[in-house]
C-alpha positions as CSV (number, residue, x, y, z in Angstrom):
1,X,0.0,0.0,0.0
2,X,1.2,3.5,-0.7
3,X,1.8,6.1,1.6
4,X,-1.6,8.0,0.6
5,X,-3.6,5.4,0.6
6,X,-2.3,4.6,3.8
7,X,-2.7,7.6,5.1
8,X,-6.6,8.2,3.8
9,X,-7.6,4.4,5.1
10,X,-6.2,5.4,8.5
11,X,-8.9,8.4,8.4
12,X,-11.9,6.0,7.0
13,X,-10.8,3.5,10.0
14,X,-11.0,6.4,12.3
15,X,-13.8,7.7,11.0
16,X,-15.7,4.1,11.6
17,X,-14.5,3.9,15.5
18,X,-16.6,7.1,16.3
19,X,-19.4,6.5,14.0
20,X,-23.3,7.0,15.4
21,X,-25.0,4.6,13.6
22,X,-22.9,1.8,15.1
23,X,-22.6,3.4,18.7
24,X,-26.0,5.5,19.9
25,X,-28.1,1.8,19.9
26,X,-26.2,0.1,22.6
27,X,-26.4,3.5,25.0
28,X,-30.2,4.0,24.3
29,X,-32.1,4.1,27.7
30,X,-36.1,2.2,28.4
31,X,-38.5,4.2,27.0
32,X,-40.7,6.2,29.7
33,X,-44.5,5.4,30.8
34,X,-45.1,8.1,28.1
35,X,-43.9,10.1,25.4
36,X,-40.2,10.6,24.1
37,X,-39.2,14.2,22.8
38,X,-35.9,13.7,21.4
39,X,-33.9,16.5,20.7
40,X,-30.4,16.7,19.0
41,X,-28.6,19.2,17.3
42,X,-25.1,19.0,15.7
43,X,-23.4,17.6,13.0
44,X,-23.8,14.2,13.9
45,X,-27.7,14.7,15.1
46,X,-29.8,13.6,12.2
47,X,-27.5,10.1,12.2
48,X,-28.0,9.7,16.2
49,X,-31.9,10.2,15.1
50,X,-31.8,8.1,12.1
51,X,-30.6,5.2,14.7
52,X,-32.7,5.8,17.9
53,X,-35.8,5.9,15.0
54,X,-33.9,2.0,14.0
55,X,-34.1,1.1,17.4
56,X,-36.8,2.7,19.3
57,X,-39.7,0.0,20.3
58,X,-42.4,0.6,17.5
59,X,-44.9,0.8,19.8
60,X,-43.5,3.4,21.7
61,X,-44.3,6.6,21.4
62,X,-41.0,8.6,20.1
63,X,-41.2,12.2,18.2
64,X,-38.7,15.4,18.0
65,X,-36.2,17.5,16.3
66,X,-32.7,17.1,15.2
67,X,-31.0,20.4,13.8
68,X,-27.6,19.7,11.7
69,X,-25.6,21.6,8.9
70,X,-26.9,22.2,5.4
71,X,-25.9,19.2,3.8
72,X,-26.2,16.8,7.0
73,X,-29.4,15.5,6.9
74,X,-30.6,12.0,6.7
75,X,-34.4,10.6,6.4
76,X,-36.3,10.0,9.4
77,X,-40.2,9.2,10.2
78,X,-40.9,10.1,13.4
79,X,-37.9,13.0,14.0
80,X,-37.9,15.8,12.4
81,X,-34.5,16.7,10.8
82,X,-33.5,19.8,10.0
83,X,-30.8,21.4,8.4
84,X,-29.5,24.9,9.3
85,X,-27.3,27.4,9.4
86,X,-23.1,26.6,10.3
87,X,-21.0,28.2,12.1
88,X,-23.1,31.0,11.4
89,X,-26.5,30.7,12.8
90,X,-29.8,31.2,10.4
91,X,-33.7,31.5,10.9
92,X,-33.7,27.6,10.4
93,X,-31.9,27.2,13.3
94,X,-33.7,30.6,15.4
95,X,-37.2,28.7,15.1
96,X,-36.3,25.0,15.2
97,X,-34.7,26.0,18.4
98,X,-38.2,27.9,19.8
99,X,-39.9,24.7,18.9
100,X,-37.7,22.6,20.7
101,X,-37.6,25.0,23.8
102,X,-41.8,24.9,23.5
103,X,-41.7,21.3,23.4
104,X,-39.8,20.7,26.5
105,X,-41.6,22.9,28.6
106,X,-44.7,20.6,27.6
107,X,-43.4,17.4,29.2
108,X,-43.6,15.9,32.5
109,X,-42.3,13.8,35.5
110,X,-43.6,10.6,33.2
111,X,-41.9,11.9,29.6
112,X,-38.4,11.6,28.5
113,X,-36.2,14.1,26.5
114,X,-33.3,12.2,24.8
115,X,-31.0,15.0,23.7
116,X,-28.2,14.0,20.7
117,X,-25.2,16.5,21.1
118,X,-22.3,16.7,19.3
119,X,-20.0,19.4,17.7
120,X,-21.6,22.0,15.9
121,X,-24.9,22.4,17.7
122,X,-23.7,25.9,19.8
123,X,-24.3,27.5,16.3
124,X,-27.6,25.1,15.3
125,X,-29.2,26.2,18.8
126,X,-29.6,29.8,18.1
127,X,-32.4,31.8,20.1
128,X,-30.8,34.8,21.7
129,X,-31.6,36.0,25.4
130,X,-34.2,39.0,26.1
131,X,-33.0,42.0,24.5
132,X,-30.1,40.7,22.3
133,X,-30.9,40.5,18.5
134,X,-30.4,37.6,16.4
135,X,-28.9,39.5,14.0
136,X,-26.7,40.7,16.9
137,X,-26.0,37.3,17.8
138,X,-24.9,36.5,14.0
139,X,-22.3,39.0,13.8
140,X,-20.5,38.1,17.0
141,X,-20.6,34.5,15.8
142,X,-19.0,35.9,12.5
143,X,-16.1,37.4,14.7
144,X,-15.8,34.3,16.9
145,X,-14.8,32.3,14.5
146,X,-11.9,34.1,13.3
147,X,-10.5,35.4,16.6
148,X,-8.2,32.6,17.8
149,X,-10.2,31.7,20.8
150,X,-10.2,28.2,22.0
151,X,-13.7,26.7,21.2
152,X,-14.1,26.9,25.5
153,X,-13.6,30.1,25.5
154,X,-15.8,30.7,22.1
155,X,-18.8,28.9,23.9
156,X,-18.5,30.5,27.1
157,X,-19.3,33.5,25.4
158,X,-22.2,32.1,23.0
159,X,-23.9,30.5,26.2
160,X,-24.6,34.1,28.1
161,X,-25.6,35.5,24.8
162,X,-28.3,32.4,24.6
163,X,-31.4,31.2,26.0
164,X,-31.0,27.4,25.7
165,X,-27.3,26.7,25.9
166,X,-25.0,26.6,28.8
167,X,-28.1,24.4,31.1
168,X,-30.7,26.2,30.1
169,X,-32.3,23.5,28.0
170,X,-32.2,21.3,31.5
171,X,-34.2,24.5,33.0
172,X,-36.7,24.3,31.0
173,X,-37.6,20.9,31.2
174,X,-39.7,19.0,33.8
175,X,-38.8,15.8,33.0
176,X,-36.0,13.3,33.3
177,X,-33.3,13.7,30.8
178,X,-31.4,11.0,28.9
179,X,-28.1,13.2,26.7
180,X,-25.8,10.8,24.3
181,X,-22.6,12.8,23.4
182,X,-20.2,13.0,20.3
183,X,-17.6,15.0,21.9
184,X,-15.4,17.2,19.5
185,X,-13.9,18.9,22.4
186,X,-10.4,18.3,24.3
187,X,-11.3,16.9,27.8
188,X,-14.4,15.6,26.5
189,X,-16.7,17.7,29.2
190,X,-20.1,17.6,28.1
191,X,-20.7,21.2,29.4
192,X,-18.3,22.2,26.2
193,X,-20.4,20.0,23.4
194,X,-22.8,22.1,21.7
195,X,-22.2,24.5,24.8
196,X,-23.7,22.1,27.0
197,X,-28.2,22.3,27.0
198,X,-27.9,19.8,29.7
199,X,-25.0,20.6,31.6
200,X,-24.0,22.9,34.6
201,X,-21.6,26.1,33.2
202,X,-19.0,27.1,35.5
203,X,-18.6,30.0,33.1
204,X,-20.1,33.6,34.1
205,X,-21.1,36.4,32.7
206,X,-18.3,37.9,33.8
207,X,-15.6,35.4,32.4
208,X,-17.5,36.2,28.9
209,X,-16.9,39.6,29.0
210,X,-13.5,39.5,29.8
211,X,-12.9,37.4,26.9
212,X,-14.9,39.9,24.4
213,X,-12.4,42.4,25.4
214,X,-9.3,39.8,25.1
215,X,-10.0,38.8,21.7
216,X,-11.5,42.6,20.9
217,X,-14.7,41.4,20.3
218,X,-16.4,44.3,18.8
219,X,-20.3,44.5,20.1
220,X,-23.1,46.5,20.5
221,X,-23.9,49.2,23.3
222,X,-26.9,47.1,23.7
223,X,-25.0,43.6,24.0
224,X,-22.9,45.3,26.0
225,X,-25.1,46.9,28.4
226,X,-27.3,43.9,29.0
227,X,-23.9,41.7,29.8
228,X,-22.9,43.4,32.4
229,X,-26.6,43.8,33.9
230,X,-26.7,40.3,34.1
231,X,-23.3,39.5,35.5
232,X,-24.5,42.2,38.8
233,X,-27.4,39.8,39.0
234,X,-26.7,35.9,39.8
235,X,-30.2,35.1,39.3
236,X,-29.7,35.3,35.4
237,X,-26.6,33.5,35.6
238,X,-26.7,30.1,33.7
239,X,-27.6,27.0,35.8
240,X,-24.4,25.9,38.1
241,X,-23.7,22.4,39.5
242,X,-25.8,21.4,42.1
243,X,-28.9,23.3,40.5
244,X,-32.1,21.3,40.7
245,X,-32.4,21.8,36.9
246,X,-29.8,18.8,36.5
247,X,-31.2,16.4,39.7
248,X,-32.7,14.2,36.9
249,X,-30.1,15.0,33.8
250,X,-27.7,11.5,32.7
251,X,-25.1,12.3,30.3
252,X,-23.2,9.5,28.2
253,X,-20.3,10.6,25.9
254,X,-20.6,7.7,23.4
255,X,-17.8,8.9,20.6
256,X,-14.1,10.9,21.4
257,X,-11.3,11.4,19.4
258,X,-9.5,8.9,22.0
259,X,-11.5,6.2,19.8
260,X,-10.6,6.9,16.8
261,X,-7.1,7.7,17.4
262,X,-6.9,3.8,19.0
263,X,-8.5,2.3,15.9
264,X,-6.1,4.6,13.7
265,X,-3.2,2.6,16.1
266,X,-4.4,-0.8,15.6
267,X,-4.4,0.0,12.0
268,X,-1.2,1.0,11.7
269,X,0.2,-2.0,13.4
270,X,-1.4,-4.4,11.4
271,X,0.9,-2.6,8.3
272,X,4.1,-3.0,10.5
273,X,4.2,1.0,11.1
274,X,5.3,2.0,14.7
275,X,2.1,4.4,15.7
276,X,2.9,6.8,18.5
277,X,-0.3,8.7,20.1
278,X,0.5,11.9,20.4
279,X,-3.0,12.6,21.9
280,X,-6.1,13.6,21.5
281,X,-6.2,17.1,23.4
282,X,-3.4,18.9,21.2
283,X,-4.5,23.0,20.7
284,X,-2.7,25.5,19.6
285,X,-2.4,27.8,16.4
286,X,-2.2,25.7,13.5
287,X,0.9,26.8,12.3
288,X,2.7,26.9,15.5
289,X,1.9,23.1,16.6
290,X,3.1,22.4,13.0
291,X,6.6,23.5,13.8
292,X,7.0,21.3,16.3
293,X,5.0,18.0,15.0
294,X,7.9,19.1,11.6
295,X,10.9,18.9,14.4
296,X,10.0,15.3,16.1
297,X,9.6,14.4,12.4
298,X,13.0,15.8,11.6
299,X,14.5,13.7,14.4
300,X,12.9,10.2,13.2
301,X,13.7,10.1,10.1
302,X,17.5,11.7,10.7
303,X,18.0,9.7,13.5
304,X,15.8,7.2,14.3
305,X,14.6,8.3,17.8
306,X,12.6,7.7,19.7
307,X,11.3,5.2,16.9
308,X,13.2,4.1,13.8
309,X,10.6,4.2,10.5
310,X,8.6,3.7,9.4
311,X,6.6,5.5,12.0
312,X,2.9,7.0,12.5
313,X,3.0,10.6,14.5
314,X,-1.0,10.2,15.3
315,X,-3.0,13.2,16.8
316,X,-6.4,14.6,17.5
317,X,-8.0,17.6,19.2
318,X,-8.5,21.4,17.8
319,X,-6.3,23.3,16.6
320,X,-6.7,26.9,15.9
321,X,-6.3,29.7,13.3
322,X,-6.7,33.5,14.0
323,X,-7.7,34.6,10.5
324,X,-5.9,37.6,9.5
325,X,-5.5,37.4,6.1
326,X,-7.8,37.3,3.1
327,X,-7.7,33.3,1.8
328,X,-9.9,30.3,2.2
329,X,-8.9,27.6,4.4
330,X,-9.2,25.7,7.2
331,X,-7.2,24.7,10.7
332,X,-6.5,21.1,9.0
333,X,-4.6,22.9,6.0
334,X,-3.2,25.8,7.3
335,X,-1.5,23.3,9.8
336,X,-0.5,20.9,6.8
337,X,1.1,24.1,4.6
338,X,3.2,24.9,7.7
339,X,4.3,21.3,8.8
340,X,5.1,21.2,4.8
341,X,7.1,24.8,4.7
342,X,8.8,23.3,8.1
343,X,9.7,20.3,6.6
344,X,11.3,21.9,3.6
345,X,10.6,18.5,1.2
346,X,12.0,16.1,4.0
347,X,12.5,12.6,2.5
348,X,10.0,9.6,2.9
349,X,7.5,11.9,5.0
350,X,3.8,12.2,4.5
351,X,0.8,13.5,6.4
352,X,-2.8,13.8,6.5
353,X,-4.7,16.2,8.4
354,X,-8.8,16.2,8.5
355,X,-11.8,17.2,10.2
356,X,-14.3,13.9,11.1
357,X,-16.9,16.1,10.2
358,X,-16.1,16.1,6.6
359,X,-15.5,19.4,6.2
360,X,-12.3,21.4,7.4
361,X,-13.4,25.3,8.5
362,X,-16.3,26.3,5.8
363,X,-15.1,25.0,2.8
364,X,-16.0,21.2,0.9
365,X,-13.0,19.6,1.9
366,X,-12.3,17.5,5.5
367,X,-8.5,18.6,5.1
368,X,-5.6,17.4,2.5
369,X,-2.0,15.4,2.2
370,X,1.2,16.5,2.0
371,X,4.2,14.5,0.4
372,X,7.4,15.1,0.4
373,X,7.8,17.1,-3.2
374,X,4.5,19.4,-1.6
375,X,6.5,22.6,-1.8
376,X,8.4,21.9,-4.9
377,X,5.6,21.2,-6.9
378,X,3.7,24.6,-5.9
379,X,6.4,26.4,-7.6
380,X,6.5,24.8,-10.3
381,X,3.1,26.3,-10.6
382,X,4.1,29.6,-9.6
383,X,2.4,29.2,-6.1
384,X,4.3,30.9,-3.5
385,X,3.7,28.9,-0.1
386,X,5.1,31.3,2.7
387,X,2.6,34.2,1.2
388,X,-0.4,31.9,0.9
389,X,0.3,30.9,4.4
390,X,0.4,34.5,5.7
391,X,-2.9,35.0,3.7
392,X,-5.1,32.0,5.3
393,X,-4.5,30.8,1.8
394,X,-4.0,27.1,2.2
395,X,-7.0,25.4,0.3
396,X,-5.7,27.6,-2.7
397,X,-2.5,25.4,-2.7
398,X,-3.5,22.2,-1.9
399,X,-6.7,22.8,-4.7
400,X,-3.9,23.5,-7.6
401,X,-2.1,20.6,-6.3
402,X,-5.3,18.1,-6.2
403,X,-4.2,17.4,-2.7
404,X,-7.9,17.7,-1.4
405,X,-9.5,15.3,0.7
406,X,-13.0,15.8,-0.3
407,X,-15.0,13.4,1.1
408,X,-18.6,15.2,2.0
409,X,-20.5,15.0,5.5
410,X,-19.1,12.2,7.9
411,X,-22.5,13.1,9.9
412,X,-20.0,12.6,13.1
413,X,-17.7,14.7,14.8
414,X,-14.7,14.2,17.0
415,X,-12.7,17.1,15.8
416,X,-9.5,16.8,14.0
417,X,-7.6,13.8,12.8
418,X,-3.5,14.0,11.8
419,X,-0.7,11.4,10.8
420,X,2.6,12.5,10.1
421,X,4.0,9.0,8.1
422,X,7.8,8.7,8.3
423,X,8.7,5.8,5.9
């Protein structure tokens, strides 16, 4: 097998440890004396409710609404699937999220609400609190994603500027509450997936106000002034631990990166390649944790420690990318254009670098491969790498180059996937 097609069966393995079709049945609970609401929203919800529909008792009753990305829908009967606006939010997403939030205040003590989180449902749950406009709640989306923040510290702020993350889906619900996770977050915390409906924040209004003013979030007088109202008032605080809202909340995470990273490991020994787990929290700016993935490279294949080749350098987590140029691109490729710049057309070294969502930042591709003639051949077309780099530029490169992994909607989520392959 060649090193690409090594490299891209790695990612369908991985992408097959963390899939929801084969996982959400065995973590399904009873159903209750009454009705089921389910509710899921993410990139991964309308395949967690295409297989609770699979496996739900026929003669049970079992009806909701699953809100994923354009593009991520599947067909359901009972669950109603649809697909909205990502990472920006839309009106799809504004009133699929008021019907959801009318529904659960409708249940009771003898109902169940089986929520489906996984990455991408902060942006898919998108009703604003009293006083903020959705159109103000758009714009500081638009800036969140570009500012460099952690996705933490991004969802800290998008749950005190909403009325159903960060708990408040748990508050509005009287009955008990059944949540199966696909976590794309580092430390797997279910208070970070989809900004946690269901789960206690630690976070205040306070903490997200100091981080609008680290990352110069620009905002509103309005925004602004109703902030810092609520953070002099704990009673519009979100719902902390030990709040009655949560007394009957489980939460199962069912998929991690963790898992795929271990099936991506068990492949690569079964092809006589060393794989060495790097782990599944790594963050950083894209470039920067290039650099040094490009030095332990460097030492492998020059002088064979701490593993002689052929080797597997395996990693997950998120990675970021504070956008301050004009290109198109994503964390995965930014990070592959630096490791490739860093490893200056290094000898028998290869790497892939996707999103298990299928799609790396906002663009059609989960992320691309770099071999070792990478840089050469984008001169040869003229393509100058350091400036495309500087510019957010990467897809443009690895698009010229055919170096694309295009792949479409995974329709699950653990975050990023990377090899580094030293032959």
């Amino acid at each position: 097998m060649n090193p690409r097609e090594l490299l891209l069966n790695s990612f369908k393995i991985a992408l097959e440890a963390v899939d929801p079709l084969k996982l959400v049945p065995a973590h399904l609970p009873a159903p209750p004396k009454r009705n089921t609401l389910v509710v899921g929203a993410g990139k991964a919800a309308a395949a967690m409710a295409q297989a609770v529909e699979t496996h739900w008792p026929p003669d049970a009753n079992l009806e909701g609404i699953a809100i994923t990305r354009y593009g991520h829908g599947l067909p359901t009967q009972r669950i109603t699937v649809i697909e909205a606006g990502h990472p920006i939010p839309d009106q799809n997403g504004e009133m699929a999220t008021r019907a959801i939030m009318e529904s659960a205040r409708m249940l009771g003590p003898d109902d169940l609400m089986l929520c489906l989180f996984s990455g991408g449902g902060s942006s898919l749950l998108s009703t604003p609190i009293e006083g903020v406009t959705f159109e103000e709640l758009k714009d500081i989306n638009r800036q969140l994603i570009r500012c460099g923040a952690s996705i933490q510290e991004i969802n800290t702020i998008r749950k005190h500027l909403s009325n159903v993350l960060g708990g408040r889906l748990a508050a509005a619900c009287q009955a008990p509450i059944h949540c199966l996770i696909v976590s794309d977050v580092t430390g797997d915390n279910p208070t970070h997936v989809s900004s946690g409906p269901c789960s206690p924040d630690p976070t205040t209004y306070a903490d997200a106000l100091a981080l609008i003013k680290h990352y110069s979030i620009e905002i509103s007088a309005n925004v602004r002034t109703i902030l810092l109202q609520r953070s002099q008032h704990p009673e519009d605080e979100t719902p902390k631990t030990g709040d009655t809202a949560f007394r009957n909340v489980k939460s199962r995470v069912i998929a991690t990166a963790h898992q795929s990273l271990v099936a991506a490991e068990s492949f690569f020994r079964e092809y006589k390649v060393t794989p060495l787990v790097l782990g599944d929290t790594v963050t950083g700016e894209a470039r920067e944790v290039a650099k040094v993935y490009a030095a332990l490279a460097r030492e492998i294949r020059h002088y064979g420690t701490p593993f002689k080749p052929p080797v597997a350098l395996i990693s997950g987590g998120e990675t970021t990318v504070t956008v301050k140029g004009q290109g198109r691109g994503g964390r995965n490729t930014e990070f592959l254009l630096s490791l490739a710049i860093e490893l200056n057309g290094l000898e028998q070294v290869y790497a892939l670098a996707c999103d298990t969502d299928g799609i790396d930042g906002t663009e059609n591709n989960a992320g691309a491969i770099i071999t070792p003639d990478t840089i050469a051949r984008a001169q040869l077309l003229g393509l100058k790498p350091i400036d495309l780099l500087n510019d957010n530029d990467s897809y443009q490169l690895f698009e010229w180059l055919n170096d694309l992994v295009v792949i479409g909607p995974t329709r699950t989520n653990v975050n990023d996937y990377r090899v580094i392959l030293i032959i």
